[in-house]
N, C-alpha and C positions, 0 to 999 in steps of 0.2 A: 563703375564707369572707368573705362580705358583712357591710358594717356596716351595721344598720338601726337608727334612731332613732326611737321612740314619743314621742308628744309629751304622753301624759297618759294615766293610769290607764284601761287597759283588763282583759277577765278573762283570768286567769291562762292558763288555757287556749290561748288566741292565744297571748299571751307564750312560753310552753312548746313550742307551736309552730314558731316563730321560731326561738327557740335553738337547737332542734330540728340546724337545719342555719348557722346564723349568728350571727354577734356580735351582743347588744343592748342598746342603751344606750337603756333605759324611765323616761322622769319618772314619778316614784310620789309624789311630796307632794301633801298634802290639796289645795295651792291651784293653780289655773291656773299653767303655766309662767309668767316672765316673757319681752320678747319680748327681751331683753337675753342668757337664759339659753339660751334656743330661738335664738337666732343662732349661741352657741357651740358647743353638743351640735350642730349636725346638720355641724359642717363636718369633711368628710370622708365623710359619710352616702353609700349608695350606695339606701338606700329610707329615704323616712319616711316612718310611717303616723298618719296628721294626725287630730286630731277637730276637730269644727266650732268652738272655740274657740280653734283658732289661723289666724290668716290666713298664706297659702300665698304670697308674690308674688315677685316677679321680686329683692327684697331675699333675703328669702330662701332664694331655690335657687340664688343667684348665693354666697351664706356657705356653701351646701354642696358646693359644686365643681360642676365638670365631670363626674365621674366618678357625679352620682346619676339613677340612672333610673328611680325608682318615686315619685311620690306617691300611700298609698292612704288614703282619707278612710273614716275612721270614719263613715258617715251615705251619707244618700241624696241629699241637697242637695250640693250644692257652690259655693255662693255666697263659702266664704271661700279658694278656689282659683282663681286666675289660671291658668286653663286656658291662654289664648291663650300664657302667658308661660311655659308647661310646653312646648306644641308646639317655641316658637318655641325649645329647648333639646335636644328628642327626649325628652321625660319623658314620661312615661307617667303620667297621671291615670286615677284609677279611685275607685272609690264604693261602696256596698249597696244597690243596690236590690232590695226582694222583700220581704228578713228582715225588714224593720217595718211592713210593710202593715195586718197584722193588728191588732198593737197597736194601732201609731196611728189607726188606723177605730176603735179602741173607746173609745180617750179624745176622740174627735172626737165620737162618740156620746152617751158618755160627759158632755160639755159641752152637747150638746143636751138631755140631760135636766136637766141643771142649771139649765141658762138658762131652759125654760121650764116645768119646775116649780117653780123657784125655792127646789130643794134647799140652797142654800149659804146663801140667808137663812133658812131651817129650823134649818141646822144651827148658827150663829152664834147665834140667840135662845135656842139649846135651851144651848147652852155659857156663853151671856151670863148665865145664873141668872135672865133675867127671867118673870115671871108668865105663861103664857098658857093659851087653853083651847081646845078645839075649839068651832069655828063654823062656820056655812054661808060663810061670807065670807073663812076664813081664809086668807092666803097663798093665796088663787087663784094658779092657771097658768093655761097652755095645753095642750089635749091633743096628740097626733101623729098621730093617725088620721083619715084622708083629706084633710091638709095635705099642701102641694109642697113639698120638699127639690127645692133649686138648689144644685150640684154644681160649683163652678168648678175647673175643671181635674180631668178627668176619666182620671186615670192610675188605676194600683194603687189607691193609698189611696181617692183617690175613686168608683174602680168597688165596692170594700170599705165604704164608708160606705154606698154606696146601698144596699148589700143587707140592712146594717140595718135600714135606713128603709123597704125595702120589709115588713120583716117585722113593724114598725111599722105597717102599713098610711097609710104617705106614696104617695105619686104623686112622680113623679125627672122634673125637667127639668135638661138638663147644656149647661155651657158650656165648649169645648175649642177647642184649634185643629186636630184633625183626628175622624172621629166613630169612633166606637169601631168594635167585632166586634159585624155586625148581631145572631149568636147573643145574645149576654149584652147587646143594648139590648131586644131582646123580650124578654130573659130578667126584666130590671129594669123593663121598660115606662118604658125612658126613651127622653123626646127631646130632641134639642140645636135648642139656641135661641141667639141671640146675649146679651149679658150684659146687654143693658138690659131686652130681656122677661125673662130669668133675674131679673133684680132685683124687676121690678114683679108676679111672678105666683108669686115664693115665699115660704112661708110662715119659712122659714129657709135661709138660706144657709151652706154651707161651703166654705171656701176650701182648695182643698188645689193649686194652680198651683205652679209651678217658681218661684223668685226671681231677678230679675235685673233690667236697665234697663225692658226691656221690661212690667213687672209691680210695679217701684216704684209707692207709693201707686194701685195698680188700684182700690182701696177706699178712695174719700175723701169729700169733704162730699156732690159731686154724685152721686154712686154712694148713695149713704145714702137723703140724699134721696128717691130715686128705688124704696127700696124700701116696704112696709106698714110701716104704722105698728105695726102688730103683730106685725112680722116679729123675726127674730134672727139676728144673723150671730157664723159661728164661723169660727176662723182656728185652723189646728194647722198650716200647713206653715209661714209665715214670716215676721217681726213685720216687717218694710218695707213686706208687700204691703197694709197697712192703714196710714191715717193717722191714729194716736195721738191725735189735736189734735182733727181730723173726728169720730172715734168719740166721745171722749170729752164732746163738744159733742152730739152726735146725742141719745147715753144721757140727758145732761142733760137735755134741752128734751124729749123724748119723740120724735122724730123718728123710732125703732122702738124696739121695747118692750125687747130683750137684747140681750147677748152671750155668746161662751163664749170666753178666750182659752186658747193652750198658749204662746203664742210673740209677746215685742214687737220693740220696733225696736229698741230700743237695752239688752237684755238683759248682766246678769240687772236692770236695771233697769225700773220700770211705769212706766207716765203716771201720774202725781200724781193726774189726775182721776177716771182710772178708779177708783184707790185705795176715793173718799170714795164711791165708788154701788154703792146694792144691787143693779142690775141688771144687772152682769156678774160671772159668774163666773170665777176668775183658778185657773193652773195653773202650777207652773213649768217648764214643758217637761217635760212628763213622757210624751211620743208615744210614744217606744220603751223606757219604762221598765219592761220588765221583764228578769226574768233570763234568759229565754229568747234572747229578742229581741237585749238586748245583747252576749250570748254570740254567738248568731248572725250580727249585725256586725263584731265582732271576728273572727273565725273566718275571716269571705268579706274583709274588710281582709287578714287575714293571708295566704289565700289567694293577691289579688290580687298583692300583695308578692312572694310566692315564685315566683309563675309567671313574674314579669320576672324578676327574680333570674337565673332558670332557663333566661331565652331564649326564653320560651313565652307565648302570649296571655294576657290574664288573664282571670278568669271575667266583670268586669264593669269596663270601661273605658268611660270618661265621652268620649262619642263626638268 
């Protein structure tokens, strides 16, 4: 029997899982491990199965021996996993991807109506107790019908936003680095463009790209800049890939008219600036928040665990 260490409340389900066939030793307090306490639980670990609030590195797997061969990440991202420093040990890194596609396209969406109906200063004046009435003038937006939705990074999630938007009746221009399955670009009447026309010829942009050096600040002053003034960008896959400082400078000065965020840089903390404007809407990560979904990651986390454990591929190893 294997010992596998969870690093932070997952559903039970998994967990039960787990036991199923091996020892587990699951953090269940309300607050993030510390990394002081996550140093001493995993040594001895032969799997951990990590959530994105813990970083995974070469400290790390070296406190949980030689003997561990699984990390599986609760999430789709793995930015807080030193992949190279798993290789460089024979560990096995693995992820979810699929299980939150759906969700997350709908709070991406989700924030697109926010931002440019300007539901969330709706909903604040209506809670604030202050006076108002209906007029021709009030709280204007923007409509979404026969506007361009720009798609940056055009995987799962973002092929799932688009089909929102098509159903929206938006037009999909997308920016990837390889082009999709010709099927589902007809299907979506999308075309890929490089990201500076992406920029200047959408009406809102979403950012759904992978995070890493390559994708730090991709979206910063001169990216901004360079889109409509009327434009709105949304970010639900990963707060680096935008610069906090840029944005919140952009929103001020009118540089374009929104935002919608799910995810900052230095979480769970905001940029101060964004705080004080009404022109973005704020979420606290909430992409794969439902019960489905979470259940769902947990589940394929578990999975991926058992199949090393087992000698066996796992369903979804982070290549």
């Amino acid at each position: 029997m294997s010992r596998v260490v969870v690093t932070g409340r997952i559903p039970d389900a998994a967990i039960e899982k787990l036991r199923a066939e091996h020892d587990v030793d699951a953090w269940d307090g309300p607050e993030t491990i510390s990394r002081d306490e996550l140093l001493r639980r995993v040594a001895g670990a032969d799997a951990i199965v990590s959530l994105l609030t813990e970083r995974v590195d070469a400290e790390l797997l070296d406190a949980a021996g030689p003997q561990l061969k699984v990390v599986a990440n609760v999430a789709v991202g793995y930015d807080n996993i030193d992949v190279p420093a798993c290789s460089e040990r024979s560990i096995v890194a693995t992820n979810t991807p699929g299980v939150l596609t759906d969700a997350t396209a709908d709070i991406a969406f989700g924030l697109i109506l926010m931002a440019t109906r300007r539901l969330g200063e709706g909903e604040r004046l209506i809670r604030s107790g202050q006076a108002w009435k209906w007029g021709m003038y009030f709280l204007l937006g923007s409509s979404l019908q026969g506007k361009t939705l720009g798609v940056v990074g055009m995987g799962g999630i973002g092929q799932a936003t688009a089909r929102r938007a098509k159903a929206f009746g938006m037009e999909i221009v997308y920016q990837s680095r390889s082009e999709i399955d010709p099927t589902i670009a007809a299907d979506l009447g999308a075309r890929r463009v490089d990201l500076d026309e992406l920029l200047a010829v959408s009406d809102v942009v979403s950012v759904h790209c992978p995070y890493g050096p390559a994708t730090h600040h991709l979206i910063g002053a001169e990216q901004l800049a360079a889109m409509k003034s009327s434009a709105f960008l949304i970010n639900t896959a990963r707060g680096p890939i935008v610069d906090e400082d840029a944005l919140a400078t952009a929103l001020r000065e009118g540089v374009i008219a929104g935002a919608g965020l799910d995810v900052y840089e230095k979480e769970p903390s905001v940029h101060p600036g964004l705080l004080e404007l009404d022109n973005v809407a704020l979420l606290p990560h909430l992409g794969s928040a439902t019960v489905e979904t979470r259940t769902g990651m947990a589940m394929l986390a578990a999975d991926n665990a058992l199949a090393v454990l087992s000698g066996e591929r796992p369903p979804a190893p982070i290549a």
